[in-house]
N, C-alpha and C positions, 0 to 999 in steps of 0.2 A: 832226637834233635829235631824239633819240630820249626823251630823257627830262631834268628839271630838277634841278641840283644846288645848292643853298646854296655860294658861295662865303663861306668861311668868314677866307683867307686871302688878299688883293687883294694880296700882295706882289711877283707877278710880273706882273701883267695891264698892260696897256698899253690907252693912248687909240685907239679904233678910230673913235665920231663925240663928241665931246663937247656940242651941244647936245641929243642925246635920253639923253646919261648912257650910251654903248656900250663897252665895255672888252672886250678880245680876252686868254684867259688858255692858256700853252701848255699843252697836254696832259703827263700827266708817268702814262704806262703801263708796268708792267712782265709781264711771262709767268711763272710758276709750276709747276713739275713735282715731282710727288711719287710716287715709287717705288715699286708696291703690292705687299705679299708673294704670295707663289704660293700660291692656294688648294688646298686637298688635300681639301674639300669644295666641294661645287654651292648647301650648305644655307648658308654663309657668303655673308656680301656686305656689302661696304667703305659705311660710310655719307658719301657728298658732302658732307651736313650737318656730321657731325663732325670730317672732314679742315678744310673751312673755318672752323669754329670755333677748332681748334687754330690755324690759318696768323694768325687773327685774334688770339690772344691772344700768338702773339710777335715780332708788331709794336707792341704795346702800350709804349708809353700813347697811339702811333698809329694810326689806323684808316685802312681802306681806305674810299676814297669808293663802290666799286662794286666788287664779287669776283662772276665766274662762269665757270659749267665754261665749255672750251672746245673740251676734246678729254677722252675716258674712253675706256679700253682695259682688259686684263685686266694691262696689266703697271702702267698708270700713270694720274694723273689729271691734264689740264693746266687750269691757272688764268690768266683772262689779268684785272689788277686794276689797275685807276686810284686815283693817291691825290693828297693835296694838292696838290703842288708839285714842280718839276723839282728844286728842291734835297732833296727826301726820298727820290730817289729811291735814292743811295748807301746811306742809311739803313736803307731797308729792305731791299735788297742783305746790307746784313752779318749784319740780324736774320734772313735764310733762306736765303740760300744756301750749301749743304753745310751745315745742320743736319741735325735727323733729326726723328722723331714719335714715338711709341705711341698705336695705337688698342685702344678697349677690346676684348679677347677674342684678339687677335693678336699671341703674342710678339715677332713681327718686328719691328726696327726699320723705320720708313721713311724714305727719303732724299730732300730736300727740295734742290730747285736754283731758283733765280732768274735773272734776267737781264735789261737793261731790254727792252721790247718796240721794233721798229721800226717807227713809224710808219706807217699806211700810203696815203703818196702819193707820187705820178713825182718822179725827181726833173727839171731841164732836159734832160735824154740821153732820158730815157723818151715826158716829151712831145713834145718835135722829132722823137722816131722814128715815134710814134702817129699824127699829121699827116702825114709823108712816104708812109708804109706805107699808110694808109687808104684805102681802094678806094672807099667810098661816101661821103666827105667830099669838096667842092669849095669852097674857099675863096673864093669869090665868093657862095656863099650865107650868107645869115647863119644864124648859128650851127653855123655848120661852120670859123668861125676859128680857128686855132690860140689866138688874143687871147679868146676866149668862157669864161666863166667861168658855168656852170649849176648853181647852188643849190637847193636844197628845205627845206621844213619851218621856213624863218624865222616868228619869229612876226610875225604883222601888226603889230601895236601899236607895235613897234621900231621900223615905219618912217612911222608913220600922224601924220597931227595929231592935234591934242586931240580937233575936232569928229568926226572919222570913225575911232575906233581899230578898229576892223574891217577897215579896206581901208588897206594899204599906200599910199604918195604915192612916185610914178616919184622926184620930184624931191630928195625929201627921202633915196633909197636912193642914187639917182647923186649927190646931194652926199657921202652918208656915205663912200661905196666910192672915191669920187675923191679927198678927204682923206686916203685910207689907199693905194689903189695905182696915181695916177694917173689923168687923162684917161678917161673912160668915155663912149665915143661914142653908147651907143646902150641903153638899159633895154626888156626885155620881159618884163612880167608878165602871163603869160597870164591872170589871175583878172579882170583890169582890162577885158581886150578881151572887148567885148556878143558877139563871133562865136565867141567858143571860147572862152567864160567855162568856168574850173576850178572847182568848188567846193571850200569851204577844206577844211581838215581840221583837227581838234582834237586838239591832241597837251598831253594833260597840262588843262592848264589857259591852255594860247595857243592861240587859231584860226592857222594855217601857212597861209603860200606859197610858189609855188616863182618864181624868177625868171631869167632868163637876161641877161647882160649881154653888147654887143659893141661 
């Protein structure tokens, strides 16, 4: 969890725990490449800022929840941008891909391609291969299951009672996570264990944990 977004639009989110109010909403990210003219001086130089402005005003009257570089070269500049909803995401597809630009001072047109982004997690081939292949994983240890599912950066609160919003409750994360993908045999939050207490971290405005489930 790297940073907080106002959900603006709950139209795709789904029940993940409903007595703490948890809703799961799908990502809906697309990638950006934009074309840059061949400089014929060293004294020029493509402004980030104003590329992204322009990619911003024609998506308009829609906005991206989050735009940044992700790759710059001397031929191109790539953008990889999160916006509201999987069903926006055709949308902005037509509003950029194979258009074009002008920047100020640069006769060149620039060519503007989109596409949506792939995700990036195993799919079932990838994880069954990562367990089989792994040399220093032994599935009799815990959290070396292929079943282990290790988190970070949850805020506390999400999973805490009233009395202690500061510290996460085992019981209240394994009812949530069980509600949503089955049987959870076993919760380990390091913060919680007095031998290898973690200290939180603040991210934004939630104190973080990390958790491991198996």
């Amino acid at each position: 969890m790297a940073q907080q977004q106002l959900c603006s639009d709950p139209s795709e989110a789904v029940e993940f725990f409903g007595p703490k109010e948890l809703f799961l909403k799908p990502i809906a990210k697309i990638n950006i490449s934009v074309t840059l003219p061949q400089l014929k001086t060293t004294s020029k130089a493509i402004s980030n800022w104003e590329v992204m402005e322009k990619l911003r005003r024609m998506v308009k009257p829609d906005i991206f929840l989050m735009l940044r570089v992700s790759k710059s070269s001397m031929e191109f500049i790539r953008f990889e941008a999160e916006i509201e909803t999987r069903g926006l995401i055709k949308v902005f597809l037509v509003r950029l891909d194979g258009k074009s630009m002008k920047l100020q001072g640069f006769p060149e047109v620039l060519k503007v391609r989109a596409a949506e982004a792939k995700l990036n997690f195993p799919t079932r081939h990838d994880w069954d291969s990562f367990f089989r292949d792994a040399t220093n994983m032994n599935e009799s240890n815990p959290g070396e299951r292929p079943d282990t599912i290790h988190v970070e950066n949850l805020p506390c609160k999400w999973f805490a009672i009233d009395s202690e919003p500061d510290k996460p409750s085992e019981l209240i994360l394994q009812t949530a996570f069980a509600s949503f993908c089955g049987e959870v045999r076993r919760v380990d939050i390091p913060m919680l264990d007095s031998y290898r207490h973690e200290d939180q971290i603040t991210c934004g405005n939630f104190k973080t944990f990390t958790f491991i489930t198996v």
